[in-house]
Structure formats: structure tokens, C-alpha cells
C-alpha angles and dihedrals in degrees: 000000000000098000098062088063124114123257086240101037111133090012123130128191087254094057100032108116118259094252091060089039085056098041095051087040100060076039098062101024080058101053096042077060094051090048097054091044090052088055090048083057107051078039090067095032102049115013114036096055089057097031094064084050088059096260106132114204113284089049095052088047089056091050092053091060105021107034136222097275090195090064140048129261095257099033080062094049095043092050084039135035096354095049098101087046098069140033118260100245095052090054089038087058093046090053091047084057100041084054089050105064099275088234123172100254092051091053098074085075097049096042089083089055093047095042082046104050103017121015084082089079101004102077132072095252081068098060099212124148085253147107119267117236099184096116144038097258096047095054088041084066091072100036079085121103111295102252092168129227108019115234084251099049088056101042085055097042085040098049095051095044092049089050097036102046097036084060091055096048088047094057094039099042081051095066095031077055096064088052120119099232121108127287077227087079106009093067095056097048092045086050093039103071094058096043084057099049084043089063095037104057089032081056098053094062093042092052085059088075107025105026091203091075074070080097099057080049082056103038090047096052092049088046087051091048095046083053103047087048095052082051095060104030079049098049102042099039090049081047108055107002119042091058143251124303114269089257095058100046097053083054 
């Protein structure tokens, strides 16, 4: 029955109406934005503090999941993702400390510096998803061999990325899927993105235990970020540059 038809069956990108060209247009334009923010992101959080140690990107991605087993959990935060966030004498001293032993009756001399440089989000009255580092047994706690990502660090991080992300292939893979271009090619890049973050997010949990699966984290990321950006290239140049459909132009 007719009437039982979509609103979009039949429709192409080069035939949709301008309202909904416009409409999945500010959709996918905003959402390429939001990726390349997002890498900017990891890029600040996780690479560039390692990367002005000498440690290039896989392997500060390894050290992310799987830790650097020579040092502790905060000497590794403190050389990684909390280096911008304090001077280099004060971590300098804490390390000191850390290699020492990081015994109670040393940490009297390293509390000012805590309470200085970190207290301000790392304590319970701030009400941060983070560790507290007000006493001495909560900072011993992380004076342990760096591991890396707890279990429960990546079941919470894994189980919002999977939600989160599939959503946003499914809406943009909505729109790639009414493109003229071939199934040839159009199955493969809708199935592409989800078999990337698949192996992403899989490989985040297995390079907790064998860093060398670091590269799959890379190279699915990468996969994830060249079909995403297919989606969108696809979408918006069917939609506004190759033309209308025959029926419209001779209208």
C-alpha cells in the first residue's frame, strides 16, 4: 500500500529537498567536527605527554593499557597525562619519592605538593570521576607498578564508546546509504566503521595483556576515522555537487 511507504523510499541524496539537504548536512558536518575534536583530544591527553618523553604513538597507546611495568601508576601519570599539570621540580621531588620507597614518613614532605598541583580535583569534595590523593594510603595506592587501565576503567570507558559511536554510524550510514555510488562500495564502508571500533575497543582489553596488539588500537582508529570520513565526502558532495537527478533538472 502506498501509504505504508517512508517518507524516503525511493529518495536519493540527489533528489532529497533542500530542507532535508540542509538538515543531514549541519548533521554530518557536525559530527566530522566532533570527530576531529575528539582526536585532538586523545591527541593532548595521551600522546603529547609521552611524546615529549620520546615515546612516539603505539607505544603511548601501549602504555595507556598496558602500563609501563618498570615504573609506578602515578610516576607514569606524572611523566604522562598529568605532566602539564605540574612543574618540573615538584614532580621531580614526588618521583624521587615514589623511587624511594614512597614510605609514610617520607610523605609529609611530598603532601604540600599534592595538596598544591592535584588535591583541587583529586579528592572526594571535588566530585570528579577520579582517585583521591588526599592521604597517605590513598596515594600509596598508586605508588604500585603501573598495569595500566583497570578492568573497571575499561568496562566503563568500553561500554560508552560502543553505545555512543554505533548510534553515530547508524545515522550517518543512514544518509551514505541513500548515495548513488555502487553497493559494491557502499556495503563495505557502511560495514567498515563498526568492524574498526570492534577491533578498537576488543584491542584495548587484549593490549592489557600483550602491548603489541597497541597497533590494531592505532590502525582501528585510523580505519574508523577514513570511513567516517567516506560517509560524510560521499554524502555532502552527492548532495550538493554531482548534480540533481534527471527529473529534477528538466524541471
Amino acid at each position: 500500500m502506498n501509504g505504508d511507504r517512508g517518507f524516503l523510499s525511493g529518495a536519493t541524496l540527489r533528489t532529497l529537498s533542500l530542507p532535508l539537504r540542509v538538515l543531514f548536512s549541519s548533521f554530518l558536518i557536525t559530527i566530522g567536527l566532533g570527530f576531529l575534536a575528539a582526536i585532538y583530544y586523545l591527541f593532548l591527553q595521551d600522546v603529547d605527554p609521552h611524546r615529549e618523553m620520546g615515546m612516539w604513538l603505539v607505544p603511548a597507546v601501549a602504555a595507556k593499557y598496558y602500563g609501563e611495568r618498570g615504573n609506578t601508576r602515578l610516576e607514569s601519570a606524572l611523566r604522562g597525562s598529568m605532566a602539564s599539570r605540574i612543574g618540573a621540580a615538584d614532580r621531580e621531588q614526588l618521583i624521587a619519592w615514589l623511587r624511594g620507597g614512597a614510605d609514610r614518613e617520607g610523605f609529609a614532605a611530598v603532601k604540600p605538593i599534592l595538596d598544591r598541583n592535584c588535591v583541587a580535583c583529586h579528592s572526594k569534595a571535588s566530585g570528579l570521576p577520579v582517585p583521591p590523593l588526599t592521604s597517605f594510603e590513598e596515594v600509596s595506592r598508586f605508588a604500585q607498578v603501573d598495569t595500566g587501565a583497570s578492568l573497571l576503567q575499561l568496562a566503563r570507558v568500553s561500554h560508552v564508546h560502543l553505545f555512543g559511536i554505533s548510534i553515530i554510524f547508524l545515522l550517518t550510514g543512514l544518509i551514505f546509504a541513500l548515495s548513488g555510488i555502487s553497493w559494491k562500495w557502499r556495503a563495505p564502508i557502511l560495514a567498515a566503521p563498526y568492524l574498526a571500533i570492534w577491533a578498537d575497543i576488543g584491542s584495548w582489553w587484549i593490549t592489557k595483556v600483550e602491548p603489541v596488539f597497541a597497533w590494531v588500537v592505532v590502525i582501528g582508529g585510523a580505519l574508523m576515522g577514513l570511513a567516517l570520513a567516506a560517509q560524510i565526502v560521499v554524502s555532502l558532495w552527492e548532495m550538493w555537487l554531482a548534480g540533481r537527478a534527471a527529473g529534477a533538472k528538466e524541471s
